[in-house]
Structure formats: C-alpha cells, structure tokens
C-alpha positions as CSV (number, residue, x, y, z in Angstrom):
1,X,0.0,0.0,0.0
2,X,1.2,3.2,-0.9
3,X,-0.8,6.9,-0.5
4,X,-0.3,10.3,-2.1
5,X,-1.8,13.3,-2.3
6,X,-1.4,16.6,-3.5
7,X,-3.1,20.2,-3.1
8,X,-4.1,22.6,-5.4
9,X,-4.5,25.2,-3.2
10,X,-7.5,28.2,-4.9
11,X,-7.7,32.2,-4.9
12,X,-10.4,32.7,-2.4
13,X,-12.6,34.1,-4.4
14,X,-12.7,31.0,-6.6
15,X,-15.8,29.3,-7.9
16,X,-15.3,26.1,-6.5
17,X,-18.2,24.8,-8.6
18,X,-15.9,24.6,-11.6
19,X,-13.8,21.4,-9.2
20,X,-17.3,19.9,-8.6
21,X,-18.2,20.4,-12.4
22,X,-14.7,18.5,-13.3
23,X,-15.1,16.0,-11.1
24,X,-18.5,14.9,-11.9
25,X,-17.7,14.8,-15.1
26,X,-14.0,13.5,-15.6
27,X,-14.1,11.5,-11.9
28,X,-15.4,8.1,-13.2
29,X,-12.1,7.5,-15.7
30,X,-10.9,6.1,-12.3
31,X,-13.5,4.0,-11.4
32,X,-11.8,0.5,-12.8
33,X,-8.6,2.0,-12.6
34,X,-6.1,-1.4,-12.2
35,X,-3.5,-0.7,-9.1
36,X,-5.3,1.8,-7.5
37,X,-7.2,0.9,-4.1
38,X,-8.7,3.7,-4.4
39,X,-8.6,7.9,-4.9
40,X,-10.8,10.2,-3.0
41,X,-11.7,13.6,-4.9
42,X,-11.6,15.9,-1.9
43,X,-12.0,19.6,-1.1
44,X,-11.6,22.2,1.4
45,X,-14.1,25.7,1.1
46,X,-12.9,28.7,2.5
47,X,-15.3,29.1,5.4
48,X,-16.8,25.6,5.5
49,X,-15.4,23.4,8.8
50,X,-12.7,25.8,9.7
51,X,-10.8,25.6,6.1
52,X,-8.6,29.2,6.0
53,X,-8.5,28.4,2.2
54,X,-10.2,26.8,-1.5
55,X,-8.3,23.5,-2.2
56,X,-8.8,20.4,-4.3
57,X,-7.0,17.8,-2.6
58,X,-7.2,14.5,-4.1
59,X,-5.9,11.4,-1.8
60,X,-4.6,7.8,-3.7
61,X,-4.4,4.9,-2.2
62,X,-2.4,2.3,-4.5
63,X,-1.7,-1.1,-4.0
64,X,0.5,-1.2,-7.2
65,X,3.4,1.0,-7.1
66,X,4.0,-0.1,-10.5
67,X,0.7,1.4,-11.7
68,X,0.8,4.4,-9.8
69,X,4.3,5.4,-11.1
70,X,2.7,5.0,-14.9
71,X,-0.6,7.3,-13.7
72,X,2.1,9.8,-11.8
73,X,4.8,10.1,-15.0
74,X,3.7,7.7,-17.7
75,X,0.8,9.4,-19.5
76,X,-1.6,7.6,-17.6
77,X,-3.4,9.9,-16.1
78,X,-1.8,13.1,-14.6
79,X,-1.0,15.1,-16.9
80,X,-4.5,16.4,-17.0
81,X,-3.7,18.2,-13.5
82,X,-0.5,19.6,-14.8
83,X,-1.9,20.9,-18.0
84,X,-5.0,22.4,-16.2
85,X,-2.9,23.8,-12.9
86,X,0.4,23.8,-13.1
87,X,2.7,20.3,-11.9
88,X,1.9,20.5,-8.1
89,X,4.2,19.1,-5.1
90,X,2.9,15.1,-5.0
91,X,3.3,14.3,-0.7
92,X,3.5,10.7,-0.4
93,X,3.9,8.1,2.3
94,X,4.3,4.3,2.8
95,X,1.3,2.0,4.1
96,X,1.2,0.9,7.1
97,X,-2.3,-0.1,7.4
98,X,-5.8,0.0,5.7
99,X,-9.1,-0.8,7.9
100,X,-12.5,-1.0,6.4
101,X,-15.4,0.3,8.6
102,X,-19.1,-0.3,8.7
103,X,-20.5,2.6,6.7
104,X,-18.5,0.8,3.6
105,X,-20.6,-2.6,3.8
106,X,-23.4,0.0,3.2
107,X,-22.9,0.8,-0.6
108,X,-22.8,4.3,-0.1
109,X,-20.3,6.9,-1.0
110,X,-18.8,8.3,1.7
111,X,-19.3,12.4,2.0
112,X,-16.2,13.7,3.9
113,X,-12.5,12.7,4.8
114,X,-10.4,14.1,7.4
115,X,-6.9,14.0,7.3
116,X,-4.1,13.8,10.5
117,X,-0.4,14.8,10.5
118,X,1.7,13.6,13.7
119,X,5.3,13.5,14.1
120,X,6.4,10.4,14.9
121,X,9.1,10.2,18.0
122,X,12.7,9.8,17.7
123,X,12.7,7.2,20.4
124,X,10.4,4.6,20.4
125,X,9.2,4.3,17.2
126,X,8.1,0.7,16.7
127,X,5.7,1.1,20.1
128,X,5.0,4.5,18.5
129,X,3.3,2.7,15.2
130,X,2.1,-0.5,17.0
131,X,-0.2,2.1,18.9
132,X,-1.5,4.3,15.6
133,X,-2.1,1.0,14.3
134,X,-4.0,-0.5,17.1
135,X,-5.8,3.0,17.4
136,X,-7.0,3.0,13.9
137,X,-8.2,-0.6,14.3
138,X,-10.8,0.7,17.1
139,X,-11.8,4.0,14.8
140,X,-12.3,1.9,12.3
141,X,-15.2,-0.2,13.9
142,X,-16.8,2.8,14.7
143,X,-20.0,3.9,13.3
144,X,-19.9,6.3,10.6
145,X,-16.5,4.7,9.3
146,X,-16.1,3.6,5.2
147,X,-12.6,3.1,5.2
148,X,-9.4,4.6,7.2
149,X,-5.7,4.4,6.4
150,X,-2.4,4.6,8.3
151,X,0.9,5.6,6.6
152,X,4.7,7.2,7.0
153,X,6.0,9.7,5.4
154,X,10.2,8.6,6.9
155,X,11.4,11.9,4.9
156,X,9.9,14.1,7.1
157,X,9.4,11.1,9.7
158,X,5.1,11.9,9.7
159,X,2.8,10.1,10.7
160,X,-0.8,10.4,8.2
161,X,-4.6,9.0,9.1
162,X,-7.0,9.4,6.4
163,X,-10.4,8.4,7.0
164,X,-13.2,8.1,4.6
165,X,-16.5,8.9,7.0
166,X,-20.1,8.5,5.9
167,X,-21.2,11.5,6.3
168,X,-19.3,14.5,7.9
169,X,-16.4,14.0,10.2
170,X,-17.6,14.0,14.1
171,X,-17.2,17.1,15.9
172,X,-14.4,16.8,18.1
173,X,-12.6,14.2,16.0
174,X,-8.3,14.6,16.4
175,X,-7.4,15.9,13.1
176,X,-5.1,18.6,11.3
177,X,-7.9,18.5,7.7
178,X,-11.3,18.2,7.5
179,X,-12.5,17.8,3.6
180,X,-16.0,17.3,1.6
181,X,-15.7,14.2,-0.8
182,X,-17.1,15.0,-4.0
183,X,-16.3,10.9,-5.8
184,X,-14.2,8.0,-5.0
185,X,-12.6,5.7,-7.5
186,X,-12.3,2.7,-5.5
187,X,-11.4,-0.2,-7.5
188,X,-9.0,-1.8,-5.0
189,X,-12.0,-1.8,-2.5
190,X,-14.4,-4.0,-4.0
C-alpha cells in the first residue's frame, strides 16, 4: 500500500463549482482503474469546517506501485492536472495499514474525509506505530466509518490517518484537515 496526495491550493474568491463540475464529469475515468485501491476527490471551502482556504485535494491509495508510477509520469493519467494547474508538489507516504469500517458494507459513497499529520518520535518508534495501528483498528469499527488508512512519510518522519466517513467528520474528532468528498474511484476496495 502506498498513499499520495497533492493540493491545489485556490484564490479565495474561486468558484469552487468549476472542481465539482470536473469531477462529476471526468471523476469516473478512475472507477476501474487497475492498481489503485482507491482515490478520494476531496475539497476544502474557504469558510466551510474551519478551512482558512479553496483547495482540491485529491488522496490515492495504491496497491501497485507499479501502476501508480505509470498514472504519476507515464501518460496515464496526470497530466490532465498539470496541464489544467500547473505540476503541483505530489506528498506521499508508505502504508502501514488499511481498515475497512461499517459505513462501507453499506454501498454508499462516503461524504467527507479528514486528514491527520503527527510527528512520529525519535525514540520509540516501533511502540509509536504499533499504537496508531492499534488506534486506527478501534476507529475503524466505529460507526460512521467507510474506510481509514495509516501511513509514514520517513522523509519528514510523519505520521498520516485518512479516514473516509459517511457523512461529515464528528465534531471533536483529532485531526489537522477536514474535507467534503465530492467521488471515489475505489477499484482496490471491492
């Protein structure tokens, strides 16, 4: 499992109803896409759950490093962002774990994500993980859950849980991003 993500962060004043028109309408290519657990077409609004700014966000989840290299630089996929926004910075982290929850046995798409950065200790790093893992485990079985995801990012030696959620993210919940989803690709989850 690997997971990436970038941000195209917007002018304030941007119409962020031309990302929901794009993604309605270009968001399916991924739907079957081979490699790919899955990708989450996410935004921030100025304004809307404590965002200070418009983003589009999009977070991958790939089980094929292989195929994600080939939709990343090989024509496969991205070069539509690049052409339409300039090549943005691509954050990505090694999988660590990858938890289903109840809401996904539903069918339903989920409606937000949230997103959590922690540093990850110098000393103690192994107990460090086993504990994030063990602690996604339990938010996973909780209601409201689709699907939640643990991962490192050893450059900058981060710590990332993304969580698909039902409907919004609970009030209260630990985390540095909250985010609307507007699709998910999830071919890898089926």
């Amino acid at each position: 499992m690997y997971a990436k993500q970038y941000e195209i962060t917007l002018p304030a004043d941007y119409d962020m109803g031309v990302i929901r028109e794009r993604v309605a309408t270009r968001g399916h290519v991924l739907d079957d896409r081979a490699g790919m657990a899955f990708k989450a077409y996410v935004i921030r609004e100025k304004g809307v759950d404590g965002s200070p700014v418009n983003q589009y966000a999009p977070f991958y989840v790939w089980d094929d490093t292989a195929a994600m290299s080939h939709f990343l630089v090989g024509g496969g996929g991205f070069e539509g962002i690049v052409r339409d926004f300039g090549r943005p910075v691509v954050r990505h982290w090694t999988g660590i774990a990858r938890e289903d929850g109840p809401a996904r046995g539903t069918g339903a798409a989920p409606r937000a994500a949230s997103r959590r950065l922690t540093p990850l200790p110098a000393e103690g790093l192994a107990e460090a993980v086993a504990a994030e893992t063990a602690a996604l485990r339990e938010l996973a079985a909780r209601d409201g859950v689709h699907t939640a995801a643990l991962a490192v990012d050893p450059h900058h030696w981060q710590l990332l849980r993304f969580v698909l959620w039902a409907e919004a993210v609970p009030p209260g919940e630990d985390v540095t991003e909250r985010y609307e989803v507007l699709h998910l690709s999830a071919p890898g989850l089926r």
